[in-house]
C-alpha positions in Angstrom: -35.8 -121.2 -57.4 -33.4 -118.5 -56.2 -32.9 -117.1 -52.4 -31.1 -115.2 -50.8 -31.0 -114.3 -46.5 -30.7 -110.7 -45.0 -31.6 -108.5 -42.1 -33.9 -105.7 -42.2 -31.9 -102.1 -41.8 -32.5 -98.8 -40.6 -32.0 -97.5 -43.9 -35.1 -99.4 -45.1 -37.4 -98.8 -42.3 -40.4 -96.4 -41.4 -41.3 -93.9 -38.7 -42.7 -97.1 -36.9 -39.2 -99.1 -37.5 -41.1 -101.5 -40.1 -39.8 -102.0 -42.6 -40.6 -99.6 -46.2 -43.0 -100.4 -48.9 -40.8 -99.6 -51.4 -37.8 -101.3 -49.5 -39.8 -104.6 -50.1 -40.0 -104.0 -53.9 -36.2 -103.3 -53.7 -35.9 -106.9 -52.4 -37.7 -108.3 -54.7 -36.2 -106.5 -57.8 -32.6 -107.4 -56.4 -33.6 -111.3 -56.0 -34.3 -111.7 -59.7 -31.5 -109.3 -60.8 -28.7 -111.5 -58.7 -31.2 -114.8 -59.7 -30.2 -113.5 -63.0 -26.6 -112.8 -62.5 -25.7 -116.0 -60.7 -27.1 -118.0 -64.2 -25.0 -116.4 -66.6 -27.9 -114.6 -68.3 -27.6 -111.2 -66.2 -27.5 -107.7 -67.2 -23.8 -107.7 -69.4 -25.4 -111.0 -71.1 -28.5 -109.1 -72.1 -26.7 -105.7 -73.2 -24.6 -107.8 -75.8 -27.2 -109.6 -77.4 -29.8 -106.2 -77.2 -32.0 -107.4 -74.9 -34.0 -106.1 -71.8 -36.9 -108.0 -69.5 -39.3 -105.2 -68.8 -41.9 -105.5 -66.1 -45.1 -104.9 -67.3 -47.2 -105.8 -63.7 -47.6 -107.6 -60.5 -49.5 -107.9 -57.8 -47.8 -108.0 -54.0 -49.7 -109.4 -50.9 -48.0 -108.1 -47.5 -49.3 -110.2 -44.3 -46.8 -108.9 -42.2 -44.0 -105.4 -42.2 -41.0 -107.1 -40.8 -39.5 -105.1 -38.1 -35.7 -103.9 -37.7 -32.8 -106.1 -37.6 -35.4 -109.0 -38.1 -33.9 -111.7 -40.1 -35.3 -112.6 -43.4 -35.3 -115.0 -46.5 -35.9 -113.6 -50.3 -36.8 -115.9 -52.9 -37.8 -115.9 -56.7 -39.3 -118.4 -59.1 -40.2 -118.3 -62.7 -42.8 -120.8 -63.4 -43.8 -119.9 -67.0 -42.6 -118.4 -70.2 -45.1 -117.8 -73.4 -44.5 -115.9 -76.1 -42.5 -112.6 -75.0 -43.9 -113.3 -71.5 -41.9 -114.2 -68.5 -44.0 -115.3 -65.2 -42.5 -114.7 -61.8 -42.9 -115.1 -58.0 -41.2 -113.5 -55.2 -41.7 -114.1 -51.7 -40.1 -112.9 -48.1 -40.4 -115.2 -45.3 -39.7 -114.5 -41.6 -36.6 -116.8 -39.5 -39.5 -119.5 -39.0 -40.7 -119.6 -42.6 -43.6 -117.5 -41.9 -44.4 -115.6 -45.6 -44.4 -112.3 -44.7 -45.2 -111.1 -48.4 -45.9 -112.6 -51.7 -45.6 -111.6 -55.5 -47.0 -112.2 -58.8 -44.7 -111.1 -61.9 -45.4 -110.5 -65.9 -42.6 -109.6 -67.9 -41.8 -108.7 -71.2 -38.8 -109.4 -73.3 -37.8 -106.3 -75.4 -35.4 -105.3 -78.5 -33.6 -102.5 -77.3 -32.9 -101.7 -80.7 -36.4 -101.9 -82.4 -38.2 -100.9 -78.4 -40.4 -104.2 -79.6 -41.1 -107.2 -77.9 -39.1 -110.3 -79.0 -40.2 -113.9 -78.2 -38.5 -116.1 -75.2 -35.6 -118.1 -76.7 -34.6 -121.4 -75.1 -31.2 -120.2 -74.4 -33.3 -117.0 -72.6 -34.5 -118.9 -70.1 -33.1 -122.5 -69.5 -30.7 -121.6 -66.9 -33.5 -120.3 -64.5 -35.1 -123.7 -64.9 -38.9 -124.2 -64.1 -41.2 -123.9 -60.6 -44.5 -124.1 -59.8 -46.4 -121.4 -59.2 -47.6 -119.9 -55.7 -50.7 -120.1 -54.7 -52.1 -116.5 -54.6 -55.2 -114.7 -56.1 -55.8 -114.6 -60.1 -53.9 -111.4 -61.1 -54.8 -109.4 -64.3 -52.4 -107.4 -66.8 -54.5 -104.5 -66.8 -55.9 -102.7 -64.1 -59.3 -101.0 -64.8 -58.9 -97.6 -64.4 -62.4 -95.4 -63.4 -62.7 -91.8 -64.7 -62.5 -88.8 -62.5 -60.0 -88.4 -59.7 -58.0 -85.2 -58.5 -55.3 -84.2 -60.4 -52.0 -83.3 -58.1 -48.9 -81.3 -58.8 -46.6 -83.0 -61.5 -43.4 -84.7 -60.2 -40.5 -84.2 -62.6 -38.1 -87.5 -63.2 -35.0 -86.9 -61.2 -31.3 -88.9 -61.8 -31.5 -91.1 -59.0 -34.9 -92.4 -59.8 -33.4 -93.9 -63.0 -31.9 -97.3 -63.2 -29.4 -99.1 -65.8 -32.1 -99.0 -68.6 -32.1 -95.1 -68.2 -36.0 -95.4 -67.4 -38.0 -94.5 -64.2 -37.3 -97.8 -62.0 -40.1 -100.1 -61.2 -40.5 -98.8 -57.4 -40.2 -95.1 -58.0 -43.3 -95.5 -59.5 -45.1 -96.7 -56.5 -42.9 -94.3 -53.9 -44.6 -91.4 -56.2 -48.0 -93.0 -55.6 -47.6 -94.1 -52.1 -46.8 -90.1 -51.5 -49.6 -88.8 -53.0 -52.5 -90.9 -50.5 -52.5 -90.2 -46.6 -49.2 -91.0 -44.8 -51.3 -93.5 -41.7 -52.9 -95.7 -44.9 -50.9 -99.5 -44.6 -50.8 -100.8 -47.7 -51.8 -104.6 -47.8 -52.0 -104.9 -51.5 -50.4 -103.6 -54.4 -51.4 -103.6 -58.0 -49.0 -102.0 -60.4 -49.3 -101.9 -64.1 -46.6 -100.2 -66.3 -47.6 -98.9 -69.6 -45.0 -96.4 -70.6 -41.8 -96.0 -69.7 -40.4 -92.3 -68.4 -37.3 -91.0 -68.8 -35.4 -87.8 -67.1 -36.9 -84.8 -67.2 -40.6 -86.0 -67.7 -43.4 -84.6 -66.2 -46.0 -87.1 -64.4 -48.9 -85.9 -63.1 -50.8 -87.9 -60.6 -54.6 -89.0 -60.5 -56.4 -90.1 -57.6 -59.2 -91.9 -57.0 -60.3 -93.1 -53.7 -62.2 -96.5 -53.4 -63.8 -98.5 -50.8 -60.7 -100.3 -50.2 -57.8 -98.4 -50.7 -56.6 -95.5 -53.6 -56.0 -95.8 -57.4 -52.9 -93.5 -58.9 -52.6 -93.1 -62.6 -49.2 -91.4 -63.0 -50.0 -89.6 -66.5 -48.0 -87.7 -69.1 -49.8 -83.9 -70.4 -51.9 -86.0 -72.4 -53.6 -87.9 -69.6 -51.7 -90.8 -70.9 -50.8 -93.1 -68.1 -47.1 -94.3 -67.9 -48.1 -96.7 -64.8 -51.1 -97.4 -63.0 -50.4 -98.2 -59.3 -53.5 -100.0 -56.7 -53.3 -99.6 -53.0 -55.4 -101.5 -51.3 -55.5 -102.2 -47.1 -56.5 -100.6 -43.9 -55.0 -97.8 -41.8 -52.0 -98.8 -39.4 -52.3 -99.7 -35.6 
């Protein structure tokens, strides 16, 4: 298990001073990058033996949107490795222990060389150690995605939505899909699943579909090809 304390900032925030959806995912992708980092097994450790652990879904349950300034805890736990999978929590908590969202990981170990998944090696993953699991709701690789949906204009892949693999980053998937559903929907759920990874200069055209419970994006290459599939499921804000 790996935490790490900090205070919610202005940068981070919303119109209503809570704090960003894709602020939270920032938290969480930051926890197991310095989890990583502090066990010798970071990003330098993976360049030089030509690996890379890719996300390939989770699932995030927010209870509460902390507010500004409001003190908070970040953790991570990997509780399983199988194969070329990694499993991973992540949680925020408020300054009384109070969750105030929870996460459910899969991850896959690549080649950069080959672009193939390679299995877990002992000396992959021993550092981390081993956790149980949080308690949260069965969670699926693959999201079922319905036909249908209206097409909106294509969003081209800017530099500063890249990260170190020189792919799309995990979040600016979901910030694409958060803008394309109504600004007053609060997400309470999310449901991400990342099939293809985009690079600069590609063209993703969103598909939404509205459901009883929130909105389905498929972020899709010319083909109709999706490169992630993002659920957002809740209620409208106060």
């Amino acid at each position: 298990m790996y935490t790490f304390q900090s205070r919610i900032r202005y940068s981070e925030t919303d119109e209503d001073g809570r704090l960003r959806l894709n602020a939270l995912i920032n938290y969480f992708q930051d926890c197991s990058t310095f989890h990583s980092e502090d066990c010798g097994i970071g990003l330098e450790w993976l360049k030089q033996r030509n690996r890379v652990w890719v996300l390939n879904s989770w699932q995030i349950l927010i209870d509460r949107y902390p507010d500004l300034g409001e003190n908070v805890l970040i953790g991570t736990s990997p509780y399983d490795f199988r194969g070329m999978f990694g499993y991973r929590n992540f949680w925020m908590t408020d300054d009384q222990g109070r969750y105030l969202a929870r996460a459910n990981s899969i991850w896959v170990l690549l080649d950069t060389e080959s672009g193939r998944p390679v299995k877990v090696q002992p000396e992959d993953v021993e550092p981390y150690g081993n956790d149980k699991p949080l308690v949260m709701p069965e969670m699926g690789r693959k999201i079922r995605l319905p036909e249908g949906g209206e097409k909106q204009e294509p969003i081209i892949v800017r530099p500063y939505q890249l990260d170190t693999n020189h792919h799309v980053n995990n979040g600016q998937y979901v910030e694409m899909a958060r803008d394309c559903i109504p600004p007053g929907f609060q997400v309470q759920e999310l449901q991400a699943e990342y099939r293809k990874q985009a690079v600069l200069g590609d063209e993703l055209t969103p598909r939404v579909q509205k459901n009883e419970n929130g909105w389905i994006v498929s972020l899709e290459n010319g083909e109709g090809l999706p490169y992630a599939i993002v659920k957002l499921l809740g209620g409208h804000g106060e």
